[in-house]
C-alpha positions as CSV (number, residue, x, y, z in Angstrom):
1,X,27.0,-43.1,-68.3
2,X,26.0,-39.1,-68.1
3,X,23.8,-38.1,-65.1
4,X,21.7,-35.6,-65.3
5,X,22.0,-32.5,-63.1
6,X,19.1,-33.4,-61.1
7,X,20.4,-36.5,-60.0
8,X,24.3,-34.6,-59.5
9,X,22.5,-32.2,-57.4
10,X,20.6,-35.4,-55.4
11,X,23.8,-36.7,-54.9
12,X,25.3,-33.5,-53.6
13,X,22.7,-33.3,-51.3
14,X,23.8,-36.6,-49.9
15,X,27.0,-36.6,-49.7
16,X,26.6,-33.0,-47.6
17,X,24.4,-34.4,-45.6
18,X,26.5,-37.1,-44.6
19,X,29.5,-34.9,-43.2
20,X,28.3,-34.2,-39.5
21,X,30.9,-31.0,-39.3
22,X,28.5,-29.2,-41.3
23,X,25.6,-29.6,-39.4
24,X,25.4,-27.0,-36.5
25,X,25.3,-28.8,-33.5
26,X,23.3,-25.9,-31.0
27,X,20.6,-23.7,-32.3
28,X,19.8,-20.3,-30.5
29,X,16.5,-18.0,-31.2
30,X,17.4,-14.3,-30.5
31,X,14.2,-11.9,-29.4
32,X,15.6,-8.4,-29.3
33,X,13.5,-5.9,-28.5
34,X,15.1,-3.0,-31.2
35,X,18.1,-2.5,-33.0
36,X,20.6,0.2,-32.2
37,X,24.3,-0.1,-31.7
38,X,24.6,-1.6,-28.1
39,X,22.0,-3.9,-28.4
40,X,23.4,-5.5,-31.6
41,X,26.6,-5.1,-30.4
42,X,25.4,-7.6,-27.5
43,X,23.9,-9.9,-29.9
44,X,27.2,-10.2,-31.7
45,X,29.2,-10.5,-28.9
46,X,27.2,-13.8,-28.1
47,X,27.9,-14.8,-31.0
48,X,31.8,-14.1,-31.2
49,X,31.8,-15.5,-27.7
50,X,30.2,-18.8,-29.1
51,X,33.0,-18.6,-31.8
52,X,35.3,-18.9,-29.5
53,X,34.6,-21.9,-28.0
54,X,34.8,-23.6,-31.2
55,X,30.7,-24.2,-30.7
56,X,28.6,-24.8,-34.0
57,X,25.8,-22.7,-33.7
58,X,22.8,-22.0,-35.9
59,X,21.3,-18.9,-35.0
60,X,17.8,-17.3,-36.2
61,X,17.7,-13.6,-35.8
62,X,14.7,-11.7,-34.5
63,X,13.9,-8.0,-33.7
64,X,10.6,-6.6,-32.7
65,X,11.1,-3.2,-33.9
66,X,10.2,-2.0,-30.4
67,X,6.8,-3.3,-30.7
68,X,5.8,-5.2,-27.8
69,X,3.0,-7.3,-29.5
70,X,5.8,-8.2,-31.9
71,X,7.8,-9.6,-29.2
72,X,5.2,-11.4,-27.5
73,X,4.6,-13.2,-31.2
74,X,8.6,-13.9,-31.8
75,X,8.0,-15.8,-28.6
76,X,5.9,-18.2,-29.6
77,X,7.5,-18.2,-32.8
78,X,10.9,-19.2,-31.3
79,X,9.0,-22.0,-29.5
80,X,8.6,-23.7,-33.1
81,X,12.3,-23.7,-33.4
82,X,13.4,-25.7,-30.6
83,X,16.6,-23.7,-29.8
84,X,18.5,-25.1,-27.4
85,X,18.8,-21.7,-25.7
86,X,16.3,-18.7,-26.2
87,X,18.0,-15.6,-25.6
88,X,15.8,-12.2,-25.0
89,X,17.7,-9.0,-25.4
90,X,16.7,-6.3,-23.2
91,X,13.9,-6.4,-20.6
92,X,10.7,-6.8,-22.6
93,X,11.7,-8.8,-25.2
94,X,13.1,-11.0,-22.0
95,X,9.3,-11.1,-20.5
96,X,8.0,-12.0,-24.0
97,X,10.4,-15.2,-23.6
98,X,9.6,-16.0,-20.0
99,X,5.9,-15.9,-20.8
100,X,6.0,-17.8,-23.8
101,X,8.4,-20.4,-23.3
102,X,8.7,-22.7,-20.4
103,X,10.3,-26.0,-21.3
104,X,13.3,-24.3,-22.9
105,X,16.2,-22.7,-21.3
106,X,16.3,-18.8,-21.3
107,X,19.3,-16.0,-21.0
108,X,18.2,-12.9,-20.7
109,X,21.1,-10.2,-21.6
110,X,20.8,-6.2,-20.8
111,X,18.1,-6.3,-18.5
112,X,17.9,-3.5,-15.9
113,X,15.5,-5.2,-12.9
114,X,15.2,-8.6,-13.4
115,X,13.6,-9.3,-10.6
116,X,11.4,-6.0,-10.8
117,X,10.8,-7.6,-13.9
118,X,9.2,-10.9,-12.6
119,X,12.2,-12.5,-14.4
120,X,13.6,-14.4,-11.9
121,X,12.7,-15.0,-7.8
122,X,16.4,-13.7,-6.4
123,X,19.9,-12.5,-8.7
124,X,21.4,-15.3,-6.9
125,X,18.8,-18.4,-7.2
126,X,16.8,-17.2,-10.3
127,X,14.7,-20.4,-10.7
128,X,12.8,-21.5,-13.2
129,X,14.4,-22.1,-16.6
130,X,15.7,-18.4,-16.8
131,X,18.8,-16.6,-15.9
132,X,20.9,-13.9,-17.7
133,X,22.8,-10.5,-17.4
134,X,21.3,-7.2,-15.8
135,X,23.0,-3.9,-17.1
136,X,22.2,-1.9,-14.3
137,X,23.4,1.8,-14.6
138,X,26.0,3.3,-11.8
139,X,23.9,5.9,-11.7
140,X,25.5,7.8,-8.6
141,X,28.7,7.6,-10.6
142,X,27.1,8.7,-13.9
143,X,25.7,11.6,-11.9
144,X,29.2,12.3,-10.7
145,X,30.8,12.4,-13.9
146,X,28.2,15.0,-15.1
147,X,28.8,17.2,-12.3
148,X,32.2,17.0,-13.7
149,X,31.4,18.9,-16.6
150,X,28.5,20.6,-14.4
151,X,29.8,21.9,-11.0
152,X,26.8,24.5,-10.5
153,X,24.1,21.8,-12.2
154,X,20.5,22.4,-10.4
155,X,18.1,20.2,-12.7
156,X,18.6,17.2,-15.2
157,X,15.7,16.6,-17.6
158,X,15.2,12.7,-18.7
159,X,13.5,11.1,-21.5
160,X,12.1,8.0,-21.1
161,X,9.6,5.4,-22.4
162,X,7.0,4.9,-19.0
163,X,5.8,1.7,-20.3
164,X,9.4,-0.1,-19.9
165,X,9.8,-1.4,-16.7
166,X,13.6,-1.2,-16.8
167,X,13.5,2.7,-17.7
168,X,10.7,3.2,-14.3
169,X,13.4,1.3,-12.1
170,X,15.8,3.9,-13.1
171,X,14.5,7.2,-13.3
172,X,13.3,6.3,-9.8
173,X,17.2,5.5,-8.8
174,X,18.2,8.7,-10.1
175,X,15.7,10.7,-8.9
176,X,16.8,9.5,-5.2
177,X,20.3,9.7,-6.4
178,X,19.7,13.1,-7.8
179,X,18.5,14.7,-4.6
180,X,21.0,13.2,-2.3
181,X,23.5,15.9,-4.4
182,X,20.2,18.9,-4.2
183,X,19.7,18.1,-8.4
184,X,15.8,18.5,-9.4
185,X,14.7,16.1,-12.0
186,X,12.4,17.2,-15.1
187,X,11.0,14.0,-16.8
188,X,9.7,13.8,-20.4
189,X,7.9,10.5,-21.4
190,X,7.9,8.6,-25.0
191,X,5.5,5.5,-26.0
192,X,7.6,5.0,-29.3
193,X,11.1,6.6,-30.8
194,X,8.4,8.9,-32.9
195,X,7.7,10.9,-29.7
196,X,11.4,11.5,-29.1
197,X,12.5,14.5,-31.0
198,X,9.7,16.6,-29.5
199,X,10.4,14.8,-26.0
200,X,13.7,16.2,-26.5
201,X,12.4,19.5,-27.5
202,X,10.6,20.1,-24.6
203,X,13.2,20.4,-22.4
204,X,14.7,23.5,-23.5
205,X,15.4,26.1,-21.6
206,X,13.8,24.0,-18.6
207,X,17.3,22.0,-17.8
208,X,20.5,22.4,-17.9
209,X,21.4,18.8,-19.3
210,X,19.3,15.6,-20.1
211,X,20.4,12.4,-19.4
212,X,19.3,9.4,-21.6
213,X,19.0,6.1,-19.6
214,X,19.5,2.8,-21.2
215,X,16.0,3.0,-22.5
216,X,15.1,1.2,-25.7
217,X,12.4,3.4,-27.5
218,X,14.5,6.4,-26.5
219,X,18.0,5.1,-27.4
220,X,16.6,3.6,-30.9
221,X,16.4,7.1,-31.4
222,X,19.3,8.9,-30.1
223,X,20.0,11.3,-33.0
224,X,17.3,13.3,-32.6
225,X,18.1,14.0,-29.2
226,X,21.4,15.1,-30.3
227,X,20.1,16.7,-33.1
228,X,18.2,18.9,-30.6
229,X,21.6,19.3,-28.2
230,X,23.6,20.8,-31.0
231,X,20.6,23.2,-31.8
232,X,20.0,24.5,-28.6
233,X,23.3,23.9,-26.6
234,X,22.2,21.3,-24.1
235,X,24.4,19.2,-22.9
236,X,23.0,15.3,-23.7
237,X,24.8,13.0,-21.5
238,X,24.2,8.8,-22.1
239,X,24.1,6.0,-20.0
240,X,25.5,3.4,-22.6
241,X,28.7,4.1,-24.4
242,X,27.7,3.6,-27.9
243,X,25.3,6.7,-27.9
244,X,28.9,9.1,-27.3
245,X,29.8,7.9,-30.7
246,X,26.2,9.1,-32.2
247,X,26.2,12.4,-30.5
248,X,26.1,12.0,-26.7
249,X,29.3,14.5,-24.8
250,X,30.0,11.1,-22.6
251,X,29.3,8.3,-20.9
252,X,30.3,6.4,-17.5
253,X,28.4,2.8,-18.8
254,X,29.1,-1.1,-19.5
255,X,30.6,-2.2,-22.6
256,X,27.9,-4.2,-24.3
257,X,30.0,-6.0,-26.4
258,X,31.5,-7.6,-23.2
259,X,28.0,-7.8,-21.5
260,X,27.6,-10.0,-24.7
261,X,30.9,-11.7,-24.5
262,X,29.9,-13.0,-21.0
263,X,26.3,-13.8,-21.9
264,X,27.7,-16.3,-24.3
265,X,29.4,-17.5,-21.7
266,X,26.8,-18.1,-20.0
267,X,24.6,-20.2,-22.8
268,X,27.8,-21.8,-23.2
269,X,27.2,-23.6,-19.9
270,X,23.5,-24.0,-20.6
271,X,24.7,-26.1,-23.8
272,X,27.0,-28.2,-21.0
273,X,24.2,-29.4,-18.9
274,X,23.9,-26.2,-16.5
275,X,20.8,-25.6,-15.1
276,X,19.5,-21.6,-14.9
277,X,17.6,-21.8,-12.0
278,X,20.8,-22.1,-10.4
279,X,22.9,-19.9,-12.5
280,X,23.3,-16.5,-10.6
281,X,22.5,-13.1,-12.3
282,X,25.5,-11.7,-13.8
283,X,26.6,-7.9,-13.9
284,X,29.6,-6.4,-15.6
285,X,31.8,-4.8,-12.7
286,X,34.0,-2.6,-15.0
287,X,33.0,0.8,-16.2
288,X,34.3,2.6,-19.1
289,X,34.3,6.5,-19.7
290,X,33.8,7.5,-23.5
291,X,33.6,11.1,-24.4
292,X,33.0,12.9,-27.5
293,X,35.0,16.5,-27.3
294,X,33.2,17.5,-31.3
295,X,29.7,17.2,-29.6
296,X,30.9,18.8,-26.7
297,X,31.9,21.7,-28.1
298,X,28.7,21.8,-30.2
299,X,26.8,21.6,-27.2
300,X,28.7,24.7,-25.5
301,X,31.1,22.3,-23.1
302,X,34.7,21.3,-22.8
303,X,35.4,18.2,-21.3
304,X,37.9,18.8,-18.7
305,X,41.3,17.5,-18.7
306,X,41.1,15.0,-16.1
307,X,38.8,13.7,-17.7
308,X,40.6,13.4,-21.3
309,X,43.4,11.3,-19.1
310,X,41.4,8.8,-17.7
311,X,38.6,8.0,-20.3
312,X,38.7,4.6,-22.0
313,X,37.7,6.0,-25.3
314,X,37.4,9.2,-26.9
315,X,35.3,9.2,-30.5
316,X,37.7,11.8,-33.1
């Protein structure tokens, strides 16, 4: 007897249906704040991490586009989904979540201050139904390496978004960081990554490098901050390692990728009965050194040969 290909495809549908391998058996709802290469490269890192494991994971994808009203709104969106884990990337995104949601499990990944951020009560007892990674610069070692390249540096000018609460926490570290070793700090502020070209701009001729902290807004728009190094020969130093590749002269920074890696860890153990509020706040403790001697050059350095010997990674 011929079927038609309605009832084929019925029958498809139940036969697919009734394989449980194909079903995914842990759902997670990513809210990240933009996307640019470290951030992304965190998210996939999760992911790979998950992969790993042999986990079967269904996954829905959000980015805010840097828009913190956005975020807020992928919140309560992801509350519809019923992860089993919401994960926020990067700090706001991360207090869209904890806001939102609080009878599902959150991990936070890249956030500077989490408890700055109201995140969490302590980095070792977090409480609550949150816990996560913080990516908190080295700055007194990223200040180092810049002096590297620098001996006689006087003043560093950095561009930053005001209204990110990770971004405050570190321009006030370097600024104490900063004086300890007699450097004067010159700040220029952003809302949104429009702002950042002319941020970048006003600099010149007022510093003798800028440094670019693992700020969203800014870092979503790192191009035009190099853009603005090659044109007037200042030095543009970053504090994640994926900005070297897009035009930075170096970086002393975690590997995001691996910040992601060990965030999937850590839903991992969320999907095995762990609970966050006991779940310490991880950091990475290994540092890598990337440099970039082409945008050196352009920017009227050379990258000293110590330097060359030891770095981790060096963009051709």
């Amino acid at each position: 007897m011929k079927r038609s290909i309605y009832q084929i495809t019925c029958l498809l549908i139940l036969l697919l249906s009734a394989i449980p391998s194909l079903a995914a058996d842990y759902t997670v709802s990513f809210n990240q704040i933009v996307e640019h290469p470290a951030l992304d490269a965190l998210r996939q890192g999760v992911k790979d991490e998950l992969t790993a494991q042999g986990l079967s994971v269904r996954y829905h994808d959000h980015i805010a586009q840097g828009n913190i009203a956005t975020a807020n709104l992928i919140a309560k969106q992801m509350l519809g989904e019923q992860p089993d884990v919401a994960v926020g990337i990067a700090t706001p995104t991360a207090q869209a979540c904890a806001q939102a949601i609080k009878n599902i499990p959150i991990v936070f990944a890249a956030v500077t201050d989490p408890v700055g951020a109201g995140l969490v009560q302590s980095l070792e007892q977090p409480g609550g139904n949150i816990t996560g990674t913080t990516d908190m610069s080295p700055i007194d070692r990223q200040l180092e390496l810049i002096l590297d390249f620098l001996p006689e540096l006087k003043t560093i000018g950095v561009i930053y978004n005001s209204g990110e609460v990770n971004s405050v926490t570190l321009v006030r570290i370097l600024k104490e960081e900063a004086s300890k070793k007699g450097i004067s700090i010159e700040e220029a502020t952003v809302s949104n990554s429009a702002g950042v070209f002319q941020a970048a701009k006003s600099l010149i001729g007022r510093v003798d490098a800028v440094y670019i902290p693992t700020d969203n807004t800014v870092v979503s728009a790192f191009e035009a901050i190099a853009q603005i190094g090659y044109q007037a020969k200042l030095p543009i130093f970053a504090a994640d390692t994926d900005s070297v590749g897009r035009g930075a002269v170096a970086a002393l920074a975690v590997d995001y990728y691996k910040m992601g890696r060990q965030t999937g860890e850590m839903v991992s153990r969320v999907f095995k009965g762990a609970n966050p509020a006991d779940m310490p706040v991880e950091t990475l403790r290994e540092f890598q050194i990337h440099l970039n001697p082409a945008s050196a050059a352009k920017m009227g350095l050379e990258i000293p040969e110590a330097l060359l010997k030891k770095a981790d990674k060096i963009i051709e």
